[in-house]
N, C-alpha and C positions, 0 to 999 in steps of 0.2 A: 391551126384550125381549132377553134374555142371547144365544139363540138364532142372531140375528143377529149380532151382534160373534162368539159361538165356532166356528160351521160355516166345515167345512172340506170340501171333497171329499176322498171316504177312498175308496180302491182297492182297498185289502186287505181280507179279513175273517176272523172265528175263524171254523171249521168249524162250530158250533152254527147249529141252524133260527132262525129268529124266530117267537117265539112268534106264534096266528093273533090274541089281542088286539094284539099292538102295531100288527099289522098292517092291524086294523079301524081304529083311530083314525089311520092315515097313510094311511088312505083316505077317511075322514071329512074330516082335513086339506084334502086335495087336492079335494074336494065342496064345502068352504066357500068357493071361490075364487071371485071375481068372474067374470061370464063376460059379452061383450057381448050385450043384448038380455035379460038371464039366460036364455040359450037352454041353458046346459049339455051342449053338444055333445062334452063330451069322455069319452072309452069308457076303463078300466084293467083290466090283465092281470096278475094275479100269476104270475110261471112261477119255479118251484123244480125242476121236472124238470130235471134234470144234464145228460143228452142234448141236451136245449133249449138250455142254458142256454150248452152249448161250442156252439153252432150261433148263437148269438144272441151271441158273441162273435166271431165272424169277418165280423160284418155290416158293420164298419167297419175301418180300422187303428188305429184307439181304444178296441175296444169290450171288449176282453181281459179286465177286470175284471169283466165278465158270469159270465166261467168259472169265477170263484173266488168268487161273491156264493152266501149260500145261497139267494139270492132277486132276482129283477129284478122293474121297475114298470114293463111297457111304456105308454104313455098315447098314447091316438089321438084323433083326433076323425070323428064323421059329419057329411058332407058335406051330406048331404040333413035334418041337423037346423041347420043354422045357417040362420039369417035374413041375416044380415053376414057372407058368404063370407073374406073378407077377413081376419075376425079369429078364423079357430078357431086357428091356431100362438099367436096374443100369450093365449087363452084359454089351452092346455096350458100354456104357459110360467109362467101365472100360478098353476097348480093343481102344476105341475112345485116353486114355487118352496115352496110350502104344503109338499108332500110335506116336499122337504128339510130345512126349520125343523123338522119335527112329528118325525124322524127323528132331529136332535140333543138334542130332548126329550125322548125316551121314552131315552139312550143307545145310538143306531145312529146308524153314517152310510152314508153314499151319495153318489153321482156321476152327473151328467145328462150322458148321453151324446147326441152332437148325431148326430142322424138326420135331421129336417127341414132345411133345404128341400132335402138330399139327394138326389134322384128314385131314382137305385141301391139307397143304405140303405133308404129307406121302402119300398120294392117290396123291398127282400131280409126286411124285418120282417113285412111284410105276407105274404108267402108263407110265412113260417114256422111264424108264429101261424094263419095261416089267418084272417086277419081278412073280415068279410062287406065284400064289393063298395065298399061308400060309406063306408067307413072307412080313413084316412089316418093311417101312422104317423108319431106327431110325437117320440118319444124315448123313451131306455131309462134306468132309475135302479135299477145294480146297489146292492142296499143289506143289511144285517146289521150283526153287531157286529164294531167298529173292531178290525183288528191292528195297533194301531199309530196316531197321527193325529197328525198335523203343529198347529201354533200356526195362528192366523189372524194378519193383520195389521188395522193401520185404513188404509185404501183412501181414506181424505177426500184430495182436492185438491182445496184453494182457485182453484186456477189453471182447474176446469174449470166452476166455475160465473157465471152472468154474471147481474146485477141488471139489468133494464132501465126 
């Protein structure tokens, strides 16, 4: 899966919208993701409003590239739909990671920006969005097309894995 060895986090983007198909299929993405119990507790938020989008940029000292994306991926999960409380963040993370592969396929990137386990961030995302009550934000993936993208590398070290 080429996918894999090419994605990059991209910060930058052209000014152009993403089309609303690319956007259904990196939502489809992030739906095919494993999820414990297959309880699928996790909730996504397209926000393109600009207003939003500089307000959803100052939720962290990282989250900057929100302001320049013509589009963020907020992804949360409900509380009161998981069975295994425990595993709705490692669920987003898993549907977060989907996004971003389906993103270097269709030619967009994007950047997972870390909001969980946050308590600040999450409640500043959660107030923005107005998310309902039992819902916890788990992270932001400003995303569009690339101005610009760096090389990947190969990340293998032998040194970290052990045979027992």
């Amino acid at each position: 899966m080429d996918e894999i060895w090419n994605r990059v986090s991209v910060r930058r983007f052209e000014k152009r919208p993403v089309e609303k198909e690319k956007i259904e299929k990196v939502l489809r993405a992030a739906m095919q993701a494993p999820s414990a119990g297959d309880e699928e507790a996790w909730r996504f938020y397209v926000i393109e409003d600009k207003e939003l989008l500089k307000k959803l940029a100052r939720v962290s000292p990282y989250a900057s590239p929100a302001a320049m994306a013509p589009a963020v991926l907020a992804v949360s999960y409900d509380r009161k739909a998981l069975r295994f409380p425990e595993f709705g963040e490692i669920d987003c993370a898993i549907a977060s990671e989907n996004v971003l592969l389906e993103l270097e396929s269709l030619g967009l990137g994007g950047v997972m920006l870390g909001i969980a386990p946050i308590r600040e961030r999450m409640d500043a995302v959660h107030s923005l969005l107005q998310l309902p009550e039992e819902e916890e934000a788990f992270t932001l993936i400003p995303f569009g097309y690339p101005l610009g993208k760096g090389s990947s590398r190969d990340r293998f070290d032998s040194q970290k894995v052990h045979y027992r």
